[in-house]
N, C-alpha and C positions, 0 to 999 in steps of 0.2 A: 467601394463605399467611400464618397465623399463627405469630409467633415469639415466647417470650419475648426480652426486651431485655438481659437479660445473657447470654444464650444468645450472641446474634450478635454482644454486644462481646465474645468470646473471645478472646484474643491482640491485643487494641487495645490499646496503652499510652496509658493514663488520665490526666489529671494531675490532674484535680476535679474532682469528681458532684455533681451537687445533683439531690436530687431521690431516688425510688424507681426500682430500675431491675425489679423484681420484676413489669411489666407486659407484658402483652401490645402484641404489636405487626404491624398485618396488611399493613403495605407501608414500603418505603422510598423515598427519592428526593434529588436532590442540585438539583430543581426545584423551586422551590415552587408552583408552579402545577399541578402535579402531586401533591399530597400530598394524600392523603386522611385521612376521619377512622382515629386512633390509629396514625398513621403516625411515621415516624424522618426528619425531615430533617436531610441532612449540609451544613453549610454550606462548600462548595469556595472558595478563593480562586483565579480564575481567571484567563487573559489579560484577557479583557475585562468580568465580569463578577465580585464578590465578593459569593457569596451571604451574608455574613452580612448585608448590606444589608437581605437578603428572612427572617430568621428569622422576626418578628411575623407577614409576612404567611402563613410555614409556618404558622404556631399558630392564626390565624384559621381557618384549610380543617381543622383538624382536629391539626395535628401533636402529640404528646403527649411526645414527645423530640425533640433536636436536641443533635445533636455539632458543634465549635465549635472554634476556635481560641482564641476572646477571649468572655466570658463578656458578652450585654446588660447593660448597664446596669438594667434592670428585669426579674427575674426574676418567671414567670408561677407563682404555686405548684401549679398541676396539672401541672407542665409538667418532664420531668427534663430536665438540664443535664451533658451529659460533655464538658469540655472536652480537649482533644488538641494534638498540639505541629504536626500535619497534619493534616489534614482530609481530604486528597487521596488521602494512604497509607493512612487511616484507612477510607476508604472502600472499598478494593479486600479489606479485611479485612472489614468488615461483609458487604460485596454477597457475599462468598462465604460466609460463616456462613450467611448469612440463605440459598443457594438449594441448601445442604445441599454443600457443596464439590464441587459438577459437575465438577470440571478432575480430580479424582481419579478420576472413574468412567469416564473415557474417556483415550485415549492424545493429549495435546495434544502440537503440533508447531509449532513457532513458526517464523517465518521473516521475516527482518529484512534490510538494505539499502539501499542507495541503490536501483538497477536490480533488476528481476530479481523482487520480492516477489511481486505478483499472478500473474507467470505461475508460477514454482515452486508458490505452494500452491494455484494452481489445476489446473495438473497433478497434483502427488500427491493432492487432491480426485477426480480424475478415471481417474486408476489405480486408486486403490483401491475408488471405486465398480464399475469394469471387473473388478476382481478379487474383485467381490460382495461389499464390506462395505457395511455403514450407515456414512456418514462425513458432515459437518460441514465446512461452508469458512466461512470469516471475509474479505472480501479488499475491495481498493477498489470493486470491481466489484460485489459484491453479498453478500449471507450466504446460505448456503446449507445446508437440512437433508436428505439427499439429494432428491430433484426439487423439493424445495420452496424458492421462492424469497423472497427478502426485499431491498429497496432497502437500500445500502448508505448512511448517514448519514457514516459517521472511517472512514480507513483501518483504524484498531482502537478499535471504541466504548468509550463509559465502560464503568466497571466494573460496573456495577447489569444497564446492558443485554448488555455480554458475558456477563455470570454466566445471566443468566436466558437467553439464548440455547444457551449451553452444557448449563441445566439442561433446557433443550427437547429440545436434542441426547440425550440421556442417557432422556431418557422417549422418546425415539421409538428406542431401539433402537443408538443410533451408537457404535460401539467407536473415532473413530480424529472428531481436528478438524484441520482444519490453518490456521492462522490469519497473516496478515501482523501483524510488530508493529512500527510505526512507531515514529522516535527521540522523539518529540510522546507516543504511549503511554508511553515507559519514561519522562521526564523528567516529567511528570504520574500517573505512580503508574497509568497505569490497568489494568498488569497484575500490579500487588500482591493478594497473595493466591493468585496462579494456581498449580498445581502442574505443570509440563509435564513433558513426557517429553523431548523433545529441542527443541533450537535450531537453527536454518541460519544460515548467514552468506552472502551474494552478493558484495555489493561494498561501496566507498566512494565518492564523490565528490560534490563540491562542490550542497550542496543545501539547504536549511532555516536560512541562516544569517540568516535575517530573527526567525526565532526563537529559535536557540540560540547567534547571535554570534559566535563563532567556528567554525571549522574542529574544533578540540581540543573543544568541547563536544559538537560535533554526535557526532562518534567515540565519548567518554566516554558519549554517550544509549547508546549502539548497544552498544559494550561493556558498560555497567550491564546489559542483558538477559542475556549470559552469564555476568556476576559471579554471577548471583541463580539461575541453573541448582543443582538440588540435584544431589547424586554418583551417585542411581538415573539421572540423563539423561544423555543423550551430545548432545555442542557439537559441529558439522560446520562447516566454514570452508574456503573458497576460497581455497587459498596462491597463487595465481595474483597475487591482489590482496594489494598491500605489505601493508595492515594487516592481512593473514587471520591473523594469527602472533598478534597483537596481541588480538585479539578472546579469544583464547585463553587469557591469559596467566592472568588470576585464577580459573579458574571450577572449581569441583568434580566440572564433569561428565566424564566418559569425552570424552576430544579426540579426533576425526576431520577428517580435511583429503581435498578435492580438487583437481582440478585438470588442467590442459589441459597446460601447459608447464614445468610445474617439479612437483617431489617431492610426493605425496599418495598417503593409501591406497586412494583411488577416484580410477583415473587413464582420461582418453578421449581421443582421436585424430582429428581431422577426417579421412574416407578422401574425403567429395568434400562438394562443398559448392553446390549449384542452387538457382533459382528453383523447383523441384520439391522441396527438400528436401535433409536433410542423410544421407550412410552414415559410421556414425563407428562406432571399434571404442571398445568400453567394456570395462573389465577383461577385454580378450583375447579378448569376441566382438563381431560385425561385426553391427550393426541396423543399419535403412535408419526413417528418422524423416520426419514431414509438417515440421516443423518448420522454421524458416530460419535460418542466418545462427551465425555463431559463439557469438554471445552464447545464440543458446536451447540451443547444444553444453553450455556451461556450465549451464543452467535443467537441460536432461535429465539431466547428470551429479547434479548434485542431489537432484533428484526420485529418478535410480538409488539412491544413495549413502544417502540416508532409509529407502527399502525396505529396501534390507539391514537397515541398521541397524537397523530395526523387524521383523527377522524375515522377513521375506519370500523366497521362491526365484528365486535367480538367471533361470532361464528364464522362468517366468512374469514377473518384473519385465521383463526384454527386451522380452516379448512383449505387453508392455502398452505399453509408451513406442513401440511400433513405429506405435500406434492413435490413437496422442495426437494431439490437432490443440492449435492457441495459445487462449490465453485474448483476450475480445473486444478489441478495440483495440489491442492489440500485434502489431506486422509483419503487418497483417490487410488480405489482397488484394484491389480491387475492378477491375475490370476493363469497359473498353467493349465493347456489345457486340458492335464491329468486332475485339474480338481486340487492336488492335494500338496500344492505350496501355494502359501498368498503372499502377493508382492504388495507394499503398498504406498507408494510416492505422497513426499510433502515437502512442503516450502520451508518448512522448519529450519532456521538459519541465524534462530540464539539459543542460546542456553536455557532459555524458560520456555520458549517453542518446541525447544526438543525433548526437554522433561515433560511436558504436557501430553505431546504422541505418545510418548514412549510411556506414561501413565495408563494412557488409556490403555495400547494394546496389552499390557500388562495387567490390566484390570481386567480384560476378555478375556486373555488368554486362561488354559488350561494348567500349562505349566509342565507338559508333556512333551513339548514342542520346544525346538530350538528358537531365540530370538536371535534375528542376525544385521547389523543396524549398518549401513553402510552412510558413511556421512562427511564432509569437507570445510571449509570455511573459505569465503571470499578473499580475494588479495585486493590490494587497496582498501583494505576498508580495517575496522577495530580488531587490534591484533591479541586484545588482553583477554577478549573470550574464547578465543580457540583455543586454550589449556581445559578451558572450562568445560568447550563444547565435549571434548575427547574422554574427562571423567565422567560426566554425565550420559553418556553413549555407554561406554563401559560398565558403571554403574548399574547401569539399568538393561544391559543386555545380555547374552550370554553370548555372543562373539560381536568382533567390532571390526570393519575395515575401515583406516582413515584413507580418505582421496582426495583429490582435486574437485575444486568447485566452479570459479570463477577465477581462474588464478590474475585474467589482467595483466599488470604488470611485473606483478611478483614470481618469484623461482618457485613452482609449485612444491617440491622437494621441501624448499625452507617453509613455506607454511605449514606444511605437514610436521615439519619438525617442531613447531611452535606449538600445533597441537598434544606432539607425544609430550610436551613439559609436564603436559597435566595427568601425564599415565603414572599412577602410583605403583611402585612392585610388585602387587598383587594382582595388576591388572597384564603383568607379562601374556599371559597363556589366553589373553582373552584376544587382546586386538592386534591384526598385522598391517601394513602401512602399503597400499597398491598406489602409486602414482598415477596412472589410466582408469580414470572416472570407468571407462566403459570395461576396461579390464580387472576392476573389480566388481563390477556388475555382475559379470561373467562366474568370476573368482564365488562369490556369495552363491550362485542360482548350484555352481558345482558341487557348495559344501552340502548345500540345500537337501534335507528327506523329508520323508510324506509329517505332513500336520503342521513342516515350521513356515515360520513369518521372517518375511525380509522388510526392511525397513529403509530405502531410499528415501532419503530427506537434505535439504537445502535446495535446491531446485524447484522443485513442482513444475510449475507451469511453464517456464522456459525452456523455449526451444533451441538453443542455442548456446557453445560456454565458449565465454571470453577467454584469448589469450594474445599477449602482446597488442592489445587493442584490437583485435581480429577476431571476431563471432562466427565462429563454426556453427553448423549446424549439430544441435544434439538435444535429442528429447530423452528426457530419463524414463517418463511412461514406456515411448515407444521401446525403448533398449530394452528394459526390465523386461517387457513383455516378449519380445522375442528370446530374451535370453532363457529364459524360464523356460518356454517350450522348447531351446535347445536341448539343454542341458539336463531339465529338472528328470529323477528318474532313467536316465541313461546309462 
C-alpha cells in the first residue's frame, strides 16, 4: 500500500519537519525490524522499550521518514524528520490515514472493563454472525474475520495492526466489529484515531495497578474511552456497578445504562439460575440461556442492550442469545467420564473475577459436595492482590491449592508465598500450596469424590504458561480433563 507522506500526517500535530514530506511511502511500522525500504517509522516511547533508540537502525532497512518525539542528533539528508509532542497518539492517527480510515466503513463497538470484556464481544461476535452479518471480533482470545481466525498477540493490539486488521475486515465484506479495549489501549493511545459507534461498560475492580498505580488511574484509562466517544455513538453502562454513573459523566455520546438491580433502560431478571443454564426475563420477555451464573445474566443483558441499540429486533435478538453458548475459558465445563465430578476452567485472575465464579457455583451448588478451587497469580504483574486472591479462594471454598500461573519472570515459589500472606489461621486446614500447575491439577482430581466441583481459574483460554519468558505449551481445559478421567474414582 502506497501513501503519500503528508497524506497520512492529516490531523497529526507537527511541531518540526525537516525534510520533504512530498514522498511516497509503501509501509509503516513502530518496529524497526520490521521496516522496509521507503517506509515511515514511528518511534514509540514504551514501557519497556524507546524506540527512538532504534531510529538509525529504521533508516538502514530502508526507512525514508521517521516521526519522533526528540529530533537525532544527526540528521540523515534523505531522510524527512516530523517531530511530535507523542508519538504514541501520533501514531493511532497515522495507522488510520495510512489504511484509508477502516473504523468509518464498518460499525465498531468497543467494549471495556475489568470482568466481562471477551465474553460480551464475543457473544455479540456471535449473534450477529447468527443473525447473518459479516462481522469482525478483536478479543483476548483471538481476532477474528468471520470463520477466519487469527492468534491473539494484546488484549487490544497496536494501532498499525488493529487498523490493518479492520482494514481486512472491511475488504471481506464486515458491516459490524466488536472489539475489547483494554485500560493499557486507552492509556497508550492505541485506539486513537478509531471512529466507533458505540462503547459498553461491564464493570470495575481492582486490576492493572502494576501499571497504572492507582485505583483512580486505572478508572480514569477506562473512562478516557468514553470521554473520546463522538455524539453519533451511544455509551452503554452497567448502573449496577458504583462507577457505571461515572463512566458516563463526560462523554458526547447518546447515554444508555443497564442493569440487574437498580434503575436502567435495559433492565433483566434472574427467573432460575442452574448448572443447565440461566431463564431470565429481559425487558418483559422470558429466554431460557446455555449460559451460567449471574455474571453472564449481566454479559447477555449487554450483548441484548448493544442490539437494540444498533437497530436490531427485539425477537430475533431473544432468539439469538437463546443459542449462544460462552466464549472459551470462561465458566467452561469439563466433566469425568463417570458423570460424577465437574471440573470447570476460568480466566478469573482478580480478586472480583474470582469472588463472582465462586458466587455463583456456590449459589448452584448443593452443599453436599466438596468445593475444590485451584488457583495462582501472574508474575510480573500487581503483586498486592495475590494475598487477596488466596483469602478469597479460601473463603469461599472448602479446600484451596495455591499454584503457579504465569510465573514469567518471577520464582513461582515466591509468588505463592505472597499469596499465603493473605491465608488467615483459620484457613490452615483448608489450602495447601503445589508449585506444578499440572500437579496440582492432578493433586485436586485425586482428593476429588462423586458430586464435588473443581474450580481451575486464572488461565481459561490459554494455551500455554509463561516461564522465564518461554511459553510451554499448557492448556488447563485439556489437563483438567484428562486428569479427571485419570484419577477421578480410582
Amino acid at each position: 500500500m502506497i501513501k503519500v507522506l503528508s497524506d497520512i500526517l492529516y490531523k497529526v500535530s507537527l511541531q518540526e519537519v525537516v525534510g520533504v514530506t512530498a514522498v511516497e511511502i509503501s509501509n509503516i511500522s513502530l518496529d524497526s525490524r520490521k521496516v522496509e525500504p521507503s517506509g515511515l517509522f514511528i518511534a514509540v516511547r514504551g514501557v519497556q522499550v524507546d524506540g527512538h533508540h532504534y531510529i538509525n537502525s529504521a533508516i538502514i532497512k530502508g526507512a525514508t521518514a521517521i516521526v519522533c518525539e526528540k529530533l537525532p542528533d544527526v540528521l540523515q539528508p534523505h531522510v524527512a524528520y516530523l517531530k511530535v509532542k507523542n508519538s504514541a497518539q501520533a501514531l493511532g492517527v497515522i495507522a488510520d490515514n495510512y489504511f484509508d480510515h477502516p473504523s468509518t466503513k464498518l460499525k465498531l463497538v468497543g467494549i471495556t472493563g475489568t470482568n466481562g470484556k471477551t465474553t460480551t464481544a464475543t457473544l455479540l461476535f456471535r449473534l450477529f454472525r447468527g443473525l447473518l452479518y459479516n462481522v469482525g471480533l478483536i478479543s483476548t482470545i483471538q481476532y477474528q474475520i468471520n470463520e477466519q481466525i487469527f492468534d491473539a498477540t494484546h488484549t487490544t493490539p497496536d494501532a498499525i495492526t488493529l487498523n490493518r486488521f479492520l482494514n481486512e475486515m472491511v475488504e471481506e465484506g464486515c458491516e459490524y466489529c466488536f472489539m475489547e479495549v483494554s485500560s493499557h489501549a486507552v492509556a497508550q493511545y492505541r485506539t486513537e484515531g478509531l471512529t466507533f459507534t458505540g462503547g459498553v461498560f461491564s464493570n470495575i475492580s481492582h486490576d492493572h495497578l502494576d501499571y497504572h498505580g492507582t485505583f483512580a488511574e486505572y478508572i480514569k484509562a477506562k473512562k478516557g474511552f468514553f470521554d473520546q466517544l463522538p455524539k453519533t455513538a451511544f455509551a452503554l453502562s452497567n448502573t449496577d456497578d458504583k462507577r457505571g454513573g461515572v463512566m458516563l459523566q463526560n462523554t458526547l455520546a447518546k447515554k444508555s445504562t443497564y442493569a440487574l438491580k437498580s434503575l436502567g433502560d435495559f433492565k433483566a431478571r434472574i427467573l432460575e439460575s442452574t448448572f443447565s443454564g440461566l431463564v431470565l426475563n429481559i425487558d418483559g420477555a422470558e429466554v431460557h440461556a446455555l449460559l451460567i451464573g449471574e455474571f453472564n445474566a449481566y454479559n447477555l443483558l449487554a450483548v441484548y442492550a448493544t442490539a437494540i441499540l444498533l437497530g436490531e429486533e427485539k425477537v430475533d435478538v431473544l432468539t439469538g442469545i437463546s443459542k449462544l453458548t460462552t466464549a472459551e475459558g470462561r465458566f467452561d465445563y469439563v466433566r469425568s467420564d463417570s458423570n460424577k465430578v465437574v471440573g470447570i476452567v476460568d480466566y478469573a485472575h482478580t480478586p472480583d473475577a474470582l469472588k463472582k465464579v465462586l458466587t455463583t457455583i456456590n449459589d448452584l451448588r448443593t452443599n453436599n459436595e466438596k468445593l475444590i478451587t485451584i488457583v495462582g497469580c501472574g508474575g510480573d504483574r500487581d503483586k498486592t492482590k495475590r494475598p487477596v486472591m488466596a483469602s478469597v479462594a479460601c473463603t469461599m471454598s472448602d479446600k484451596v491449592i495455591l499454584t503457579s500461573d504465569n510465573p514469567r519472570t518471577e520464582e513461582p515459589d515466591a509468588i505463592i508465598k505472597d499469596m499465603e500472606e493473605g491465608l488467615e489461621a483459620h484457613f490452615a486446614h483448608k489450602a495447601i500450596s503445589i508449585t506444578s500447575r499440572k500437579d496440582a491439577v492432578k493433586t485436586a482430581c485425586m482428593m476429588a469424590k462423586d458430586g464435588d466441583i473443581i474450580l481451575l481459574a486464572g488461565k481459561g483460554h490459554e494455551k500455554y504458561q509463561e516461564v522465564n519468558g518461554i511459553r510451554h505449551p499448557f492448556d488447563d481445559k485439556q489437563i483438567l480433563n484428562d486428569a479427571l478421567n485419570l484419577y477421578v474414582n480410582q
